[in-house]
Backbone as XML, in Angstrom:
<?xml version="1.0"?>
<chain id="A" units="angstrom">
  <residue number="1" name="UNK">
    <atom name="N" x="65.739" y="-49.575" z="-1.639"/>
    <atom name="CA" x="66.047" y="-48.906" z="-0.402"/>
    <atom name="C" x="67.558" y="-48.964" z="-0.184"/>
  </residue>
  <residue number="2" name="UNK">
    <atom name="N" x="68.572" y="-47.311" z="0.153"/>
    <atom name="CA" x="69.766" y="-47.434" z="0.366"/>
    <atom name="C" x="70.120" y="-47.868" z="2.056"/>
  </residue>
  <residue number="3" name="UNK">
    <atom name="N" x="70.654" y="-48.767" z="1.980"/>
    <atom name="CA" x="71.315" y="-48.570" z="3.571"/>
    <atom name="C" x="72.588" y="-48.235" z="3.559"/>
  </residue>
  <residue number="4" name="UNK">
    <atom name="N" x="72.997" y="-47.246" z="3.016"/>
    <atom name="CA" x="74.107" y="-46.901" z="3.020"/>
    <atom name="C" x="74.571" y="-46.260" z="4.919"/>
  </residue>
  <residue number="5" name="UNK">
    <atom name="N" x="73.831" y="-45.946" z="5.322"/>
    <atom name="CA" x="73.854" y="-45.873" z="6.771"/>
    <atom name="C" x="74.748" y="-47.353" z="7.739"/>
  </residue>
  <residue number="6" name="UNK">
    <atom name="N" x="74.448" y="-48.426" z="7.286"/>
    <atom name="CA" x="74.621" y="-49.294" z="7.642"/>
    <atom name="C" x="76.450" y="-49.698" z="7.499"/>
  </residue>
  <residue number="7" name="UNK">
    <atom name="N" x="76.893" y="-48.635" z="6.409"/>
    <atom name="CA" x="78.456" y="-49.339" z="5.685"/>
    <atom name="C" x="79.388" y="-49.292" z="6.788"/>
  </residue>
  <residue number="8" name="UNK">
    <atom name="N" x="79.339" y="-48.440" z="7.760"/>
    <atom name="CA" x="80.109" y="-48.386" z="9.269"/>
    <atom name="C" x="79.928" y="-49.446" z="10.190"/>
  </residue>
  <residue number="9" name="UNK">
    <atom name="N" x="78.548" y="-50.019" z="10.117"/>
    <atom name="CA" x="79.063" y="-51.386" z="10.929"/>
    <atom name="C" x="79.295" y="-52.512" z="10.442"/>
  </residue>
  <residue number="10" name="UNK">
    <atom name="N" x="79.111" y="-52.323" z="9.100"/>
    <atom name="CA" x="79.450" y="-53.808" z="8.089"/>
    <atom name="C" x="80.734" y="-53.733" z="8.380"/>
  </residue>
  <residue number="11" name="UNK">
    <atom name="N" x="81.860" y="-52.777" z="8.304"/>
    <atom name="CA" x="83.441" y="-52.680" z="8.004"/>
    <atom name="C" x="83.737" y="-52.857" z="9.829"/>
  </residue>
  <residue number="12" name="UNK">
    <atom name="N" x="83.274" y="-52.292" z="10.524"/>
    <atom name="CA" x="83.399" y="-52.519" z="12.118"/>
    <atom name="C" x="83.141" y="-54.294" z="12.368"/>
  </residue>
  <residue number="13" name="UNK">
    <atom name="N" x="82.365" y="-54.740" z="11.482"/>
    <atom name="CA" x="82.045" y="-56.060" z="12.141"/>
    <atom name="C" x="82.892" y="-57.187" z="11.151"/>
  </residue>
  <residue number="14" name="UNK">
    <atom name="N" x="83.175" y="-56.394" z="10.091"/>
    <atom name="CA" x="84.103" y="-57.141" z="9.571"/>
    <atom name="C" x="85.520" y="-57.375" z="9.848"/>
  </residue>
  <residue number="15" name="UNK">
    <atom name="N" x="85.739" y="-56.070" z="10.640"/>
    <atom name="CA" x="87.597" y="-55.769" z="11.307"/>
    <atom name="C" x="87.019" y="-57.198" z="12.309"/>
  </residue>
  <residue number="16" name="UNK">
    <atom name="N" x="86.250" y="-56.694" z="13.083"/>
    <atom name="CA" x="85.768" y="-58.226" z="14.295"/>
    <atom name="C" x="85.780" y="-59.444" z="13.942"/>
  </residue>
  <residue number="17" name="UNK">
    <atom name="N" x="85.341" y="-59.659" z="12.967"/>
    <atom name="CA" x="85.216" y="-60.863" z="12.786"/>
    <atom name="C" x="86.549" y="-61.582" z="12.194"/>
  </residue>
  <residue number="18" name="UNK">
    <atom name="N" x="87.274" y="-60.528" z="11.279"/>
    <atom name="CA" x="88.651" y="-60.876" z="11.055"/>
    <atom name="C" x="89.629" y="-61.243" z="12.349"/>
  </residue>
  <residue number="19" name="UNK">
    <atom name="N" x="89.303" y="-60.101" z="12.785"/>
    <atom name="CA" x="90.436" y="-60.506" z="14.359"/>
    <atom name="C" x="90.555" y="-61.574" z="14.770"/>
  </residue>
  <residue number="20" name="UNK">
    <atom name="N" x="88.766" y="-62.004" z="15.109"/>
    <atom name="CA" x="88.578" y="-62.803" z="16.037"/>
    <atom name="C" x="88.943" y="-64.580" z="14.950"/>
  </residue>
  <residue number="21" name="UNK">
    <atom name="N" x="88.852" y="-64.358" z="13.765"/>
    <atom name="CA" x="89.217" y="-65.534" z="12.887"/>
    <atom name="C" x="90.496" y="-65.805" z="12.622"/>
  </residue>
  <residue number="22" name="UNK">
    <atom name="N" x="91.628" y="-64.645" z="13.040"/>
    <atom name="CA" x="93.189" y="-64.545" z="12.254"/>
    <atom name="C" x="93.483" y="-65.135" z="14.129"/>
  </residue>
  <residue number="23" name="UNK">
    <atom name="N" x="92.708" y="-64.872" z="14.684"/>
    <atom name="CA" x="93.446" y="-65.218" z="16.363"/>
    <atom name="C" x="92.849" y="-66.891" z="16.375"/>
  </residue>
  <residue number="24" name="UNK">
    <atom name="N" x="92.481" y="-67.319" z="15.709"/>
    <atom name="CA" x="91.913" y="-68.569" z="15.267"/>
    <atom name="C" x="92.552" y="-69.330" z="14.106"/>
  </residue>
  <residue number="25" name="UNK">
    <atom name="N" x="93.048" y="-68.797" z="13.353"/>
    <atom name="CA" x="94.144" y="-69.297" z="11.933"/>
    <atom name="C" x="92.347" y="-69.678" z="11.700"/>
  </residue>
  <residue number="26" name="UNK">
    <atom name="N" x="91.267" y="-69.387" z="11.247"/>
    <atom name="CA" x="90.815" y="-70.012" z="10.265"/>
    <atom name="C" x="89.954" y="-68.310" z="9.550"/>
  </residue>
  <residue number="27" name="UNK">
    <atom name="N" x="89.970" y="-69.126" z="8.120"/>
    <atom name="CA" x="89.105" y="-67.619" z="7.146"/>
    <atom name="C" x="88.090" y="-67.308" z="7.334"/>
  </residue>
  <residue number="28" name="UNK">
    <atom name="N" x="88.026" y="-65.975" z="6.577"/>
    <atom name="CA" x="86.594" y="-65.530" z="6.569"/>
    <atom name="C" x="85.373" y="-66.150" z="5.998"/>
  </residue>
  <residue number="29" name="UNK">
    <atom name="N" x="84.165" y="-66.290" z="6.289"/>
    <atom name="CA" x="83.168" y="-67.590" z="5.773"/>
    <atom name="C" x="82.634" y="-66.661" z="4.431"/>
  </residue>
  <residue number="30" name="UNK">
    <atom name="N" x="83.106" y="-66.662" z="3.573"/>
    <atom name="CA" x="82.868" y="-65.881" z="2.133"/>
    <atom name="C" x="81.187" y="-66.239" z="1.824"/>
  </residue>
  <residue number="31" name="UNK">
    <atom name="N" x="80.618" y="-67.206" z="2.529"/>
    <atom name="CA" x="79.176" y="-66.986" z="2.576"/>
    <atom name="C" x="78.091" y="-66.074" z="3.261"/>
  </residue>
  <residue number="32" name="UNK">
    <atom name="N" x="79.049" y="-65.727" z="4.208"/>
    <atom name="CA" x="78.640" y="-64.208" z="5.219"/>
    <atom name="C" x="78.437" y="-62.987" z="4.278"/>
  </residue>
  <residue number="33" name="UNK">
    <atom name="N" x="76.907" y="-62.769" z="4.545"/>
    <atom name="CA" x="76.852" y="-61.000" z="3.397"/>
    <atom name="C" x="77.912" y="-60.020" z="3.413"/>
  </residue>
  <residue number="34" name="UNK">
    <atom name="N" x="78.285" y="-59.782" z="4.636"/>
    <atom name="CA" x="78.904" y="-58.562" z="4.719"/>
    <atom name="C" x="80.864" y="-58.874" z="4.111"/>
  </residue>
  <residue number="35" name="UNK">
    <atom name="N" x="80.890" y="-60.409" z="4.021"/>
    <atom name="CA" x="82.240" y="-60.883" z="3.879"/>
    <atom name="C" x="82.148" y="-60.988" z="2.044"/>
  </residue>
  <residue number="36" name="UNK">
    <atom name="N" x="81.300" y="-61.366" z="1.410"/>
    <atom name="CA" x="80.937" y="-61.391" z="0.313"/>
    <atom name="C" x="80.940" y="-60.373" z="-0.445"/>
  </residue>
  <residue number="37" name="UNK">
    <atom name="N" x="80.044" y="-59.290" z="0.688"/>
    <atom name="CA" x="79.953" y="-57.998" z="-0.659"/>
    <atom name="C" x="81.528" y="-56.976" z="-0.103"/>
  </residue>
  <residue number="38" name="UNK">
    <atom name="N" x="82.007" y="-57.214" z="0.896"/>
    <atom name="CA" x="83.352" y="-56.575" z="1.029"/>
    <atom name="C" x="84.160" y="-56.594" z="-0.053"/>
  </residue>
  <residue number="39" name="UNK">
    <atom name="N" x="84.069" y="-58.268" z="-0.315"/>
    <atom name="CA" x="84.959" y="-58.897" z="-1.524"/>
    <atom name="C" x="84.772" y="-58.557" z="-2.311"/>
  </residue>
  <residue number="40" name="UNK">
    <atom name="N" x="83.856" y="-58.550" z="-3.010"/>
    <atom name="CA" x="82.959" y="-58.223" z="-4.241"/>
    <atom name="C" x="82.641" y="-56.751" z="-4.785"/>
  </residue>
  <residue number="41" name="UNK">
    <atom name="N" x="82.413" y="-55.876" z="-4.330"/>
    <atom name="CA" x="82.263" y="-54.595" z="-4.300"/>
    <atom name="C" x="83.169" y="-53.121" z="-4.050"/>
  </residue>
  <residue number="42" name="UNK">
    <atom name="N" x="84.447" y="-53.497" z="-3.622"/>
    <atom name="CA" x="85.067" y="-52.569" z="-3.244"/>
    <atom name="C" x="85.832" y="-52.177" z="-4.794"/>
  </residue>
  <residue number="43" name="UNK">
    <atom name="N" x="85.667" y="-50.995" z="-4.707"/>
    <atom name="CA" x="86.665" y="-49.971" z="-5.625"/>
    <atom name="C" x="87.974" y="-50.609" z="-5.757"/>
  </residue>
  <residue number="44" name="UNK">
    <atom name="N" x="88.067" y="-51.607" z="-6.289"/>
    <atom name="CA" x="90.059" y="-51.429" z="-6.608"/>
    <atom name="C" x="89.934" y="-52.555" z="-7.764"/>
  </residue>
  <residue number="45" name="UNK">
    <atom name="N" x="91.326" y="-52.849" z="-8.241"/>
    <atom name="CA" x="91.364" y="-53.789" z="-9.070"/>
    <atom name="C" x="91.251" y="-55.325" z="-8.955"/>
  </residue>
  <residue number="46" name="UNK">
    <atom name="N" x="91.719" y="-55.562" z="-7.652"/>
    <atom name="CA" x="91.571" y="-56.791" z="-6.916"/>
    <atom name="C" x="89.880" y="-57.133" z="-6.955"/>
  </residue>
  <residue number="47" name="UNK">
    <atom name="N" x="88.958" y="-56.603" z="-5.989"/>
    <atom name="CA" x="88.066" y="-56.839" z="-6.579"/>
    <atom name="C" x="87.472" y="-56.926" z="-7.199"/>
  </residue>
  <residue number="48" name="UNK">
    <atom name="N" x="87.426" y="-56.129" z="-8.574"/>
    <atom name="CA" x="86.832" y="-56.312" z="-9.422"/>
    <atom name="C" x="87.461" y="-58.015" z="-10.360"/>
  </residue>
  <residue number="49" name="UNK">
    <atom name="N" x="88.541" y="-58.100" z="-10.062"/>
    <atom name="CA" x="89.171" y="-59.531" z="-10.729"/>
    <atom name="C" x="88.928" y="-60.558" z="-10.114"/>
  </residue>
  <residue number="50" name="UNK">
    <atom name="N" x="88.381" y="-60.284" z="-8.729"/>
    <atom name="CA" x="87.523" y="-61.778" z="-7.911"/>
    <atom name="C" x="85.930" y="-61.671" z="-8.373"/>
  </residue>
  <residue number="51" name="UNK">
    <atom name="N" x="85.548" y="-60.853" z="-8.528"/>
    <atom name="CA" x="84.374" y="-60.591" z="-9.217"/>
    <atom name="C" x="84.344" y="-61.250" z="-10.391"/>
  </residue>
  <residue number="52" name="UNK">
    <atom name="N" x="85.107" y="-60.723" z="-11.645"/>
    <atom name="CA" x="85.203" y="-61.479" z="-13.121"/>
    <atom name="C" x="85.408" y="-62.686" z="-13.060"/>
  </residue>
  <residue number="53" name="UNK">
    <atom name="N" x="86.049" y="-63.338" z="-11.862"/>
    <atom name="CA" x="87.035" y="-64.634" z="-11.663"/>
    <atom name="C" x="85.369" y="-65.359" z="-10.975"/>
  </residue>
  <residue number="54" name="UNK">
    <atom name="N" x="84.916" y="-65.264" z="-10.376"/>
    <atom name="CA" x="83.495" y="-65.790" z="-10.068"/>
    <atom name="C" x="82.375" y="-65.356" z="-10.575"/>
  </residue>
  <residue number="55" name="UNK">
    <atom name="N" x="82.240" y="-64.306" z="-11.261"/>
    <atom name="CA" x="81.327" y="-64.848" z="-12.610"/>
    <atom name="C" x="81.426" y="-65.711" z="-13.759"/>
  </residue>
  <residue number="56" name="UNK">
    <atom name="N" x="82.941" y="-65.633" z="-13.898"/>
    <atom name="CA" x="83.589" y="-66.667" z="-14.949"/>
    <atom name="C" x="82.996" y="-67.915" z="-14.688"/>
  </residue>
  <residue number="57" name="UNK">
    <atom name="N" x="83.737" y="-68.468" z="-13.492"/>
    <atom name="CA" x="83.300" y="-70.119" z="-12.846"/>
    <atom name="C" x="81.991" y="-70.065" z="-12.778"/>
  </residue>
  <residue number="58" name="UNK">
    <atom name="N" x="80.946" y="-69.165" z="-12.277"/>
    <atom name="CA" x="79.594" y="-69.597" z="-12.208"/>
    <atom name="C" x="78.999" y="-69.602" z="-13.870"/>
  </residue>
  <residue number="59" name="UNK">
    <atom name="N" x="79.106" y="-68.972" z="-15.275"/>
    <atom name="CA" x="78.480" y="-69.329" z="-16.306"/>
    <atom name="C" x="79.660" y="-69.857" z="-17.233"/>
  </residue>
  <residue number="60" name="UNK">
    <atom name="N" x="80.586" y="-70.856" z="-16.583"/>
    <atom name="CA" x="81.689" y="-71.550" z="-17.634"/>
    <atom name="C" x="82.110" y="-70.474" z="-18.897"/>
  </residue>
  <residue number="61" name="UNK">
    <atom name="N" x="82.306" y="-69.532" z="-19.001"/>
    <atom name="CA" x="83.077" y="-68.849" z="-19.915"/>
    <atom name="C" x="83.843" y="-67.889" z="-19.576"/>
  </residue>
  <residue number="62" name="UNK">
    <atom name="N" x="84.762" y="-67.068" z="-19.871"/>
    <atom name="CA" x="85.754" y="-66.678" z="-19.515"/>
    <atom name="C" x="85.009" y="-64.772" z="-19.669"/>
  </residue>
  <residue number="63" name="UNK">
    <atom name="N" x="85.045" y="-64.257" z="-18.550"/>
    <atom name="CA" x="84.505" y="-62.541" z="-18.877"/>
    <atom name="C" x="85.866" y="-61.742" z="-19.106"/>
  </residue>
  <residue number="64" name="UNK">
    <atom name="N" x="85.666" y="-61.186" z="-20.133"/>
    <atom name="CA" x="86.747" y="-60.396" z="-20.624"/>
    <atom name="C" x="86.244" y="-58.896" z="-20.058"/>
  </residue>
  <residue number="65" name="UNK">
    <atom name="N" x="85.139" y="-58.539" z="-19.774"/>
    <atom name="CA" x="85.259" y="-57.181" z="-19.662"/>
    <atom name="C" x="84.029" y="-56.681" z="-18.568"/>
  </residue>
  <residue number="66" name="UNK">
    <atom name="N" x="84.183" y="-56.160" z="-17.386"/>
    <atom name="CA" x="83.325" y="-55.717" z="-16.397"/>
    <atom name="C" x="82.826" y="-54.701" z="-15.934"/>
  </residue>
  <residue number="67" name="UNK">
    <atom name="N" x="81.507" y="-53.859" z="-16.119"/>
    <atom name="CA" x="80.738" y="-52.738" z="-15.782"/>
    <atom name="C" x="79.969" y="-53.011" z="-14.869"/>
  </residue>
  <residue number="68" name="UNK">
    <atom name="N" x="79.964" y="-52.515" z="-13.582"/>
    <atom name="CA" x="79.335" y="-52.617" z="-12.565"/>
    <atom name="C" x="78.060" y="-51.022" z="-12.693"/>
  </residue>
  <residue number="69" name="UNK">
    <atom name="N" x="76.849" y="-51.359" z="-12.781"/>
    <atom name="CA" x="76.138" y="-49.962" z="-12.254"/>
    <atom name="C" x="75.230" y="-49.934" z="-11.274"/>
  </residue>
  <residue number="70" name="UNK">
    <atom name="N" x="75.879" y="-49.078" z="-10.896"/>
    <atom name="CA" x="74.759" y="-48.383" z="-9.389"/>
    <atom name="C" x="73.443" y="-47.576" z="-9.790"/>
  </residue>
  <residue number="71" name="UNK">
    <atom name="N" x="72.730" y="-47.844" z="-8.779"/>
    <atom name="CA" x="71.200" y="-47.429" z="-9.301"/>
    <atom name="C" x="70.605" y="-46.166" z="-8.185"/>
  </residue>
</chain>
């Protein structure tokens, strides 16, 4: 099931929750879904290298090369 419907208030609640954490000096809780797959999922090069960089650490070997597919 897509919830792609949903991607407008994930990014709305994520600007919020940033605000309300940067007016706080403390980070985003990278265990939060919507803070996780922000990280994790977005189109650019950055993410995809926090992606490789934490699959790396979770199966101890180093990923040289990353294909993400959508279904």
């Amino acid at each position: 099931m897509k919830l792609s419907f949903l991607v407008p208030f994930f990014w709305g609640e994520l600007r919020r929750k940033a605000r309300e954490n940067a007016e706080k000096g403390v980070p985003l809780d990278i265990l939060s879904d919507f803070v996780f797959k922000s990280l994790f999922t977005d189109d650019n090069e950055d993410s995809r290298d926090a992606l490789r960089h934490l699959l790396s650490a979770c199966i101890g070997r180093p990923v040289a090369f990353l294909a993400i597919r959508t279904v």
